[in-house]
GUMARVEX-268350 format. One record per residue (C-alpha): residue in one letter; x, y, z; chain; residue number from 0. Coordinates in Angstrom, 1 decimal. Each point is the difference from the previous one (the first is absolute). Layout:
<atoms>
ATOM; residuo; u; v; w; cadena; num
ATOM; A; X; Y; Z; A; NUM .
...
</atoms>
This chain:
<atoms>
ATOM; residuo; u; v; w; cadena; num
ATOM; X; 154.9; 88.1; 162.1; A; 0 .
ATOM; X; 3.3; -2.1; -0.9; A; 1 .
ATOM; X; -0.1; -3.0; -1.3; A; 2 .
ATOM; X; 1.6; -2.9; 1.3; A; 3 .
ATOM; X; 1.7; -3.2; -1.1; A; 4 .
ATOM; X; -1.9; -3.2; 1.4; A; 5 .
ATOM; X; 3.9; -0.5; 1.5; A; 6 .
ATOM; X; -0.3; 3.1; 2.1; A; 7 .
ATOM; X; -3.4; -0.5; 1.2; A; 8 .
ATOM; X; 1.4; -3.6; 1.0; A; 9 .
ATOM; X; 2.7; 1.6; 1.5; A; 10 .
ATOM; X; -1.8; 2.7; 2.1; A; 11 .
ATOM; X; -2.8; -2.3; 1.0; A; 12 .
ATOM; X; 2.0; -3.0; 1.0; A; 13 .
ATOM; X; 3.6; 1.5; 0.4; A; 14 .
ATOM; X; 3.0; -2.4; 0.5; A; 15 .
ATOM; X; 2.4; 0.2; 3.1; A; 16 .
ATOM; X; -1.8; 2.6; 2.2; A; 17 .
ATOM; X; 2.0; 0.1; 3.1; A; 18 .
ATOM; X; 3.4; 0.8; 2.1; A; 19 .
ATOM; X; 2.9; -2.3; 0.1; A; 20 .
ATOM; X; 1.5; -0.2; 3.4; A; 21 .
ATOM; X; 3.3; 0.4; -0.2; A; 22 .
ATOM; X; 0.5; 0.6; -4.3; A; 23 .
ATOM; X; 3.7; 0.5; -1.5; A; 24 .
ATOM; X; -1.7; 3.1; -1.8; A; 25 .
ATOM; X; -2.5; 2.4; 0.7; A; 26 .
ATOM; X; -1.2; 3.3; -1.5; A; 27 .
ATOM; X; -2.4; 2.3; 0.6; A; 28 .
ATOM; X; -1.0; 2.7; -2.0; A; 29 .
ATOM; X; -3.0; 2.1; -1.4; A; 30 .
ATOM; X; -1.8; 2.1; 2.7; A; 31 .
ATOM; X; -3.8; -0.5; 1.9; A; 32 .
ATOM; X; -0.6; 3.9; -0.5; A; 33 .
ATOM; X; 0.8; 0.1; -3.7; A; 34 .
ATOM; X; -2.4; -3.4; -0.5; A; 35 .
ATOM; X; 2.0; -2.7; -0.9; A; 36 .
ATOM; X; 2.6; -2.0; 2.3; A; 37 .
ATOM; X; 1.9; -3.0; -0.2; A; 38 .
ATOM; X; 2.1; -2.4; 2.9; A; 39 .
ATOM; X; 1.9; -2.8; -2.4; A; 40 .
ATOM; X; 1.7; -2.9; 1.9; A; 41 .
ATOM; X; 2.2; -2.9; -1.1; A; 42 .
ATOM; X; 1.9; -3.1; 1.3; A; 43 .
ATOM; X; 2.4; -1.9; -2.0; A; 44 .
ATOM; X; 1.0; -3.6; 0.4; A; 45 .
ATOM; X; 2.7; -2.4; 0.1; A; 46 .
ATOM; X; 0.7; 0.5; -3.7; A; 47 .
ATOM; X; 0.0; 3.7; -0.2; A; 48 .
ATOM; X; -3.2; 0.0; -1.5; A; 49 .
ATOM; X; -3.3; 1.9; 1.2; A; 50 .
ATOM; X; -2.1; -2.3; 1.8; A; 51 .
ATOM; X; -2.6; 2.2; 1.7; A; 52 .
ATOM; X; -1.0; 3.8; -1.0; A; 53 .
ATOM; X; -2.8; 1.4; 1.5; A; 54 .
ATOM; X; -1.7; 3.5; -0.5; A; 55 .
ATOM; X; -2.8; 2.5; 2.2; A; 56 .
ATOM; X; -1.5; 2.4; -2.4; A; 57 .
ATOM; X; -1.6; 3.2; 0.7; A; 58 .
ATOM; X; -1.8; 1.1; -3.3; A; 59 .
ATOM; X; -1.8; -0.4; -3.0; A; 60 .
ATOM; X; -0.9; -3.0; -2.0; A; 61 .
ATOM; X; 2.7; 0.5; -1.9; A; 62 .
ATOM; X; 2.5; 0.4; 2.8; A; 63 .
ATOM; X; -1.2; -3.0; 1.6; A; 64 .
ATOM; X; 0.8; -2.1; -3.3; A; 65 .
ATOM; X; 2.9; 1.4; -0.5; A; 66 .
ATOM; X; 1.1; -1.2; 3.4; A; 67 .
ATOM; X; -1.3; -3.2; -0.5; A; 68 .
ATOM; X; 1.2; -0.7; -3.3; A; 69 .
ATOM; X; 4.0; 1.0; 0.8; A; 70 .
ATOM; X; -0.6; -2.3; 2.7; A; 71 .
ATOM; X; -0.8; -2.9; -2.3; A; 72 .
ATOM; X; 3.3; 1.0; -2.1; A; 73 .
ATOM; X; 2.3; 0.0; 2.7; A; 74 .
ATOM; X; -0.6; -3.2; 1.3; A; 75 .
ATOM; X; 2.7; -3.0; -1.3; A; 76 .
ATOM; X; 2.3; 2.7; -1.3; A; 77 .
ATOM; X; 3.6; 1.1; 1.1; A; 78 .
ATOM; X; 0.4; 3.5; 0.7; A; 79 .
ATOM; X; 2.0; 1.0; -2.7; A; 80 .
ATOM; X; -2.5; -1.7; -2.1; A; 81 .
ATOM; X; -3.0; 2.1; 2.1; A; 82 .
ATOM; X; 1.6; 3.4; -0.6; A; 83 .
ATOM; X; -0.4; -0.3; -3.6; A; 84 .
ATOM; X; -3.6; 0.2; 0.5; A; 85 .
ATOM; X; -1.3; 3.4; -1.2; A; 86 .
ATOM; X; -3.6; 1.9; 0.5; A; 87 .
ATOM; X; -0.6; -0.7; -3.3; A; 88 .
ATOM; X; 0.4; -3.6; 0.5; A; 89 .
ATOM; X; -2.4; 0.0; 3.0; A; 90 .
ATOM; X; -2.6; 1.8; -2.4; A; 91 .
ATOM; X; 0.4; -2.7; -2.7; A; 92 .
ATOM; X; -0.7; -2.7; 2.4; A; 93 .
ATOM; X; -3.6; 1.6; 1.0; A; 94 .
ATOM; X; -0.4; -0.3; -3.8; A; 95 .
ATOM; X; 0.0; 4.3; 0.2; A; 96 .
ATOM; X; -0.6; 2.8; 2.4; A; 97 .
ATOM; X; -1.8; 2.9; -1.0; A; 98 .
ATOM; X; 2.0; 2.7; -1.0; A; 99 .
ATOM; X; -0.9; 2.3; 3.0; A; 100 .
ATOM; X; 0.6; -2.6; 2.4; A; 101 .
ATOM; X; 3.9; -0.7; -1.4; A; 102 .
ATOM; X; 1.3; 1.2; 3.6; A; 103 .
ATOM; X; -1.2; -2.6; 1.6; A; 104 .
ATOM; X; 2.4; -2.3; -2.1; A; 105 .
ATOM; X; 2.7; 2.1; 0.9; A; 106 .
ATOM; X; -0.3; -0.3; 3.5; A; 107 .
ATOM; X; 0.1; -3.6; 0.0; A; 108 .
ATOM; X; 3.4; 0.7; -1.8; A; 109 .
ATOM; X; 1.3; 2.3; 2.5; A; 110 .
ATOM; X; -1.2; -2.2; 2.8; A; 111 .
ATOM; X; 2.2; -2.7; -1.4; A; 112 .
ATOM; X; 2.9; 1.9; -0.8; A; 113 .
ATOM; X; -0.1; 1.0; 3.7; A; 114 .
ATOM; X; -0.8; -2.9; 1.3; A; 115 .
ATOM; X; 3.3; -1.8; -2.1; A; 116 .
ATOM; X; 1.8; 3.2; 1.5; A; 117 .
ATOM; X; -0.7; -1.3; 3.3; A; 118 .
ATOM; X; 1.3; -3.2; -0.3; A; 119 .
ATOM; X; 2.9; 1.2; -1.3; A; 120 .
ATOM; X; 0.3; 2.3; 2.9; A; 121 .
ATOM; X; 0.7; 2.6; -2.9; A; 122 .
ATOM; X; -3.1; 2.4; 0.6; A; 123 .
ATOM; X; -0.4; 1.8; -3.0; A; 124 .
ATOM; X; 1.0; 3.6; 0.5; A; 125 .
ATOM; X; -2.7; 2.5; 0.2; A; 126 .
ATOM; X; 0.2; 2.9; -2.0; A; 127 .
ATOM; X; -1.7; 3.1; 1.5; A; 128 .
ATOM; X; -0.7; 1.6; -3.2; A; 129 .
ATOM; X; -2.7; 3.4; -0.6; A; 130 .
ATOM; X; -4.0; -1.0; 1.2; A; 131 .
ATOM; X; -1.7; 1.0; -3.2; A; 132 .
ATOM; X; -3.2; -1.6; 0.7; A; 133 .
ATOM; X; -0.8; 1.5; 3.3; A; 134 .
ATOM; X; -3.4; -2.2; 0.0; A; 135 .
ATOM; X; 1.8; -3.4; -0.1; A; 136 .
ATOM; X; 3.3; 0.9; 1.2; A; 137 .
ATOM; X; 1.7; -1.0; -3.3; A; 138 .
ATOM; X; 3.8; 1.6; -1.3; A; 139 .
ATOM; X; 1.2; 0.8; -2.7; A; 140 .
ATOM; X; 2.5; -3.1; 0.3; A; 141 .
ATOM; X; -2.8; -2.4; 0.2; A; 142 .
ATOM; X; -1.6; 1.5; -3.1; A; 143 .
ATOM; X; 3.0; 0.1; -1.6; A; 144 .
ATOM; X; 0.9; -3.5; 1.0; A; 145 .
ATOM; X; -3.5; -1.3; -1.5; A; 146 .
ATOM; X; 0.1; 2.2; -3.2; A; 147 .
ATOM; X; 3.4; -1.7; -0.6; A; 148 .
ATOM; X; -0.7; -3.5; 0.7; A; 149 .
ATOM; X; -3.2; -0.3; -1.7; A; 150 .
ATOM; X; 0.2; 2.6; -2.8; A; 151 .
ATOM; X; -2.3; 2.5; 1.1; A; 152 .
ATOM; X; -1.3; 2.9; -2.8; A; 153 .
ATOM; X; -2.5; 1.8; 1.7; A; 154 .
ATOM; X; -1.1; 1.2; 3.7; A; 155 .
ATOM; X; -3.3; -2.0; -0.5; A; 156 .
ATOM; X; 2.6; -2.8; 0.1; A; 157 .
ATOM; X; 2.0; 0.8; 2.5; A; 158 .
ATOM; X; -2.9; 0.2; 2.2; A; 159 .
ATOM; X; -1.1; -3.3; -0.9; A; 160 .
ATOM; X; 3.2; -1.2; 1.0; A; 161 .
ATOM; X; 0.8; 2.1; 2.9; A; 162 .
ATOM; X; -3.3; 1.5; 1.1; A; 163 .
ATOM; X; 1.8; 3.5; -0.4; A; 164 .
ATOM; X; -2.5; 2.8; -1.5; A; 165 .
ATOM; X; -2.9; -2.7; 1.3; A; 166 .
ATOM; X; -1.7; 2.6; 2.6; A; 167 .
ATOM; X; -0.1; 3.6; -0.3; A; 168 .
ATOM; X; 2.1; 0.3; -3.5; A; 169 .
ATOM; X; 1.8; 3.0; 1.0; A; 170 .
ATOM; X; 3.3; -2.0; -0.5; A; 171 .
ATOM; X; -0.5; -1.0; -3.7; A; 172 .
ATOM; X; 1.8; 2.5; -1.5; A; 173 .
ATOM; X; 3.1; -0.6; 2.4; A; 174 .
ATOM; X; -0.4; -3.9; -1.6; A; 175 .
ATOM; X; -0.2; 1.2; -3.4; A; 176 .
ATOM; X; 3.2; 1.5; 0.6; A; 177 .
ATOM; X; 1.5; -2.7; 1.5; A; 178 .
ATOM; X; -1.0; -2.1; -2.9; A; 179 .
ATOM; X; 1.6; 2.3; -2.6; A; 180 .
ATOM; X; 3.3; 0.5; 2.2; A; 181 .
ATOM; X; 0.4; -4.4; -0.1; A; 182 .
ATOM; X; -1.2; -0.1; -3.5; A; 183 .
ATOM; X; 3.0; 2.5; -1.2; A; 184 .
ATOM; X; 3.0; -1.2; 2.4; A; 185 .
ATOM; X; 2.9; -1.1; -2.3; A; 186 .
ATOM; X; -0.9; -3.4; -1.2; A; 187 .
ATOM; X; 3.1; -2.6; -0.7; A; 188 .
ATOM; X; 1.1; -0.4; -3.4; A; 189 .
ATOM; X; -2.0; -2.3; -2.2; A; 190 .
ATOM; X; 1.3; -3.4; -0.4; A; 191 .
ATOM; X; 1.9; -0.6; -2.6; A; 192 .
ATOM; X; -2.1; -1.3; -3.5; A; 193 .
ATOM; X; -1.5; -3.7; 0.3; A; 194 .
ATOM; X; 0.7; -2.5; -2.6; A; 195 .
ATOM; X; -3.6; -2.1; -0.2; A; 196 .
ATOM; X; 2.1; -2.9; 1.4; A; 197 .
ATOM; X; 1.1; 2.0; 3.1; A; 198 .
ATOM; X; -3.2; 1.6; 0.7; A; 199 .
ATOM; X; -2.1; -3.3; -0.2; A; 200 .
ATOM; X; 2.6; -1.4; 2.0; A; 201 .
ATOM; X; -0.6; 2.5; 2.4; A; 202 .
ATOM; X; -3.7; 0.1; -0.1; A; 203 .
ATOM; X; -0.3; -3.8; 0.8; A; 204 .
ATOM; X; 3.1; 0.2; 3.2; A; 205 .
ATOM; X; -2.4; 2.9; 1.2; A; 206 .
ATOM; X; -3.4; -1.8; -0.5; A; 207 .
ATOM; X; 1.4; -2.9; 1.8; A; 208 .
ATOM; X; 1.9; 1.7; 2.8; A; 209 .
ATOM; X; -2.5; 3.3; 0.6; A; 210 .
ATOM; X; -3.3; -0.9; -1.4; A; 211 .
ATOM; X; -0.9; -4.1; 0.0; A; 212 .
ATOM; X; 0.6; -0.5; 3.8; A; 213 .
ATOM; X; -2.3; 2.5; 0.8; A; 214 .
ATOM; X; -2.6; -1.3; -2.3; A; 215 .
ATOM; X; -0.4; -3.5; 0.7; A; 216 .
ATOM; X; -0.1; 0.9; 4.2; A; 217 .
ATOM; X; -3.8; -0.1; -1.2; A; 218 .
ATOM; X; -0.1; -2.8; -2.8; A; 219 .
ATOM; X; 0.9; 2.1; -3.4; A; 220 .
ATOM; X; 2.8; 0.3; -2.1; A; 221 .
ATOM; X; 1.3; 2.0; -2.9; A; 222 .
ATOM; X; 2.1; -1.1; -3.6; A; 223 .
ATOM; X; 1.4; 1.8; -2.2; A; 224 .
ATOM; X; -1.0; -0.5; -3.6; A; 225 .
ATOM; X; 2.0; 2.0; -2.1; A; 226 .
ATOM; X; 1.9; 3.6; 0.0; A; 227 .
ATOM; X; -0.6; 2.5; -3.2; A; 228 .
ATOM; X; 2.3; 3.2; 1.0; A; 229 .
ATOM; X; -1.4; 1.3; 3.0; A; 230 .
ATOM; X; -3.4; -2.0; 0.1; A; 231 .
ATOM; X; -0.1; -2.5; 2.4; A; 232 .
ATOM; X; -2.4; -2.8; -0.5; A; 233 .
ATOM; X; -1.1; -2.6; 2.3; A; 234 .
ATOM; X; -2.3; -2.0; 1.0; A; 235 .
ATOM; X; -1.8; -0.7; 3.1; A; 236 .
ATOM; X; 0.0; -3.6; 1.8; A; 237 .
ATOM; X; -1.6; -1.6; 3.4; A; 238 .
ATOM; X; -2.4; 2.6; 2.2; A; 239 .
ATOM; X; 1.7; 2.8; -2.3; A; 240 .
ATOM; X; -1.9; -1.5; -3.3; A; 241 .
ATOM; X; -3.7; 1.0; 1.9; A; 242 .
ATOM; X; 0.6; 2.6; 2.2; A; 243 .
ATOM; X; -2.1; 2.7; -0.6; A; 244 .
ATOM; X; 3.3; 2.5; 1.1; A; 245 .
ATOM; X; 3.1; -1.8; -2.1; A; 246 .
ATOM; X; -0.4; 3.6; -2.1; A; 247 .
ATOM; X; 1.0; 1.8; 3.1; A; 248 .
ATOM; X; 2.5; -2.7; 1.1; A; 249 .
ATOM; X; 1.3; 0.2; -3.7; A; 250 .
ATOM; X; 0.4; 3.7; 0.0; A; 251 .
ATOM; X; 0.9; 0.8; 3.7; A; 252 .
ATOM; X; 2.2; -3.2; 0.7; A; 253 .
ATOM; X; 1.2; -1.7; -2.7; A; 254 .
ATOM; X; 1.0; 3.4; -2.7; A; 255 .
ATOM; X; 1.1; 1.8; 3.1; A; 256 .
ATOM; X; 2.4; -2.5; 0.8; A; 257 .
ATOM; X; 0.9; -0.4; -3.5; A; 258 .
ATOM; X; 0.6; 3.6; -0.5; A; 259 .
ATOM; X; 2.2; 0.3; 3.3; A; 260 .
ATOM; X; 2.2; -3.1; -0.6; A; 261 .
ATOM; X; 0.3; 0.1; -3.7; A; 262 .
ATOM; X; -0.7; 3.6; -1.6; A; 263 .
ATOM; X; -2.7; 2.9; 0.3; A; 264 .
ATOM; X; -1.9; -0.7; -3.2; A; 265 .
ATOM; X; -1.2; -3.6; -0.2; A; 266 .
ATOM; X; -4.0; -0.5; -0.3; A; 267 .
ATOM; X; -1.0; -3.0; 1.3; A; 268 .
ATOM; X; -2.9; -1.7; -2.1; A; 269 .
ATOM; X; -2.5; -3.0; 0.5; A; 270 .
ATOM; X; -0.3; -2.4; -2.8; A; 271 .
ATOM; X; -2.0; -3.1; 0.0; A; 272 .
ATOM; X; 2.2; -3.3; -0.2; A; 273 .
</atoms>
């Protein structure tokens, strides 16, 4: 059995926003009934641009049903371009964690909103035909590609975790094992050019407080960095962060992630006590 945060079982139980705006500026649908998970997201913006209502039908698992219900809760009071920068990680922070093999469920709230902000625009995103190679959940090799770039994917067990690829009958995991090595050894852009200390913790904290902080105090908690020693990172925990039982996976998954895309490949971030 997978274990759940208190915040998911809150969520799941008791979701927020269950329903259908009539008449919404955006609206997505996406998942499928035969493959076990679906999603309708639904939005309405007001006089200042900002999103007023968003609403959400789930057909799923506990963990889909939070999911839902938690993006919900994140897009309300906040201007689009503010919304957009909302990621599936972040909707997995706010439930305080999702279990590893229930990471797709995250991801389609994230490609739910990024529809659903498509819409609006009256932009719809584009969809790429791509090669089914997961004939049991109709994923493509675009899709897996798309997740094994965005959240750093190493191994299929991973990418079915994220995707639900290689999740039934497994006859497509060494098809995703290819995959995986064909993204992992594209060309890779030139490293950036050698940090002083002064420009990388200059860099660390413009990062923490554009990519990381908003995301943490949605749900109370908050970061500071301490001090930075080469490529050690060390901070300490504040607010919600400071007791939750998952600020090692937030540290890790979130906060070093974003450190290592914004700032350079090789910084470790670690938790000090201060």
């Amino acid at each position: 059995m997978w274990e759940y945060t208190d915040k998911v079982k809150e969520h799941f139980l008791n979701p927020s926003n269950v329903g259908e705006i009539e008449n919404p500026d955006g609206v997505s649908d996406v998942g499928s009934l035969s493959c076990g998970d679906a999603l309708r997201l639904t939005f309405k913006l007001d006089d200042q641009g900002r999103i007023a209502e968003a609403k959400v039908k789930t057909f799923g698992c506990a963990s889909a049903i939070a999911s839902g219900s938690a993006l919900t809760e994140m897009m309300i009071g906040k201007t689009i371009e503010e919304a957009e920068k909302i990621s599936n990680q972040h909707i997995a922070d706010y439930l305080g964690g999702l279990p590893k093999e229930k990471m797709h469920c995250s991801v389609m709230g994230h490609e739910a909103l990024e529809k659903a902000i498509a819409c609006y625009r009256g932009t719809p995103i584009e969809e790429k035909e791509g090669t089914v190679i997961c004939e049991c959940f109709g994923v493509t090799d675009l899709e897996i590609i798309k997740a094994i770039q965005e959240n750093r994917l190493k191994t299929v067990e991973e990418v079915t975790n994220f995707t639900k690829a290689g999740g039934g009958c497994e006859r497509c995991h060494d098809d995703i094992a290819k995959i995986i090595l064909e993204v992992q050894h594209k060309p890779q852009p030139e490293e950036k050019q050698q940090l002083t200390n002064i420009q990388k913790m200059r860099m660390i904290e413009e990062t923490i407080e554009r990519e990381i902080r908003p995301s943490l105090q949605l749900d109370g908690g908050d970061i500071e960095l301490i001090d930075v020693v080469g490529n050690r990172v060390m901070v300490a925990t504040r607010g919600a962060c400071s007791t939750c039982k998952s600020a090692p996976i937030t540290l890790k998954n979130l906060v070093e992630a974003k450190l290592r895309e914004f700032v350079t490949h090789d910084l470790v971030v670690e938790e000090v006590s201060k």
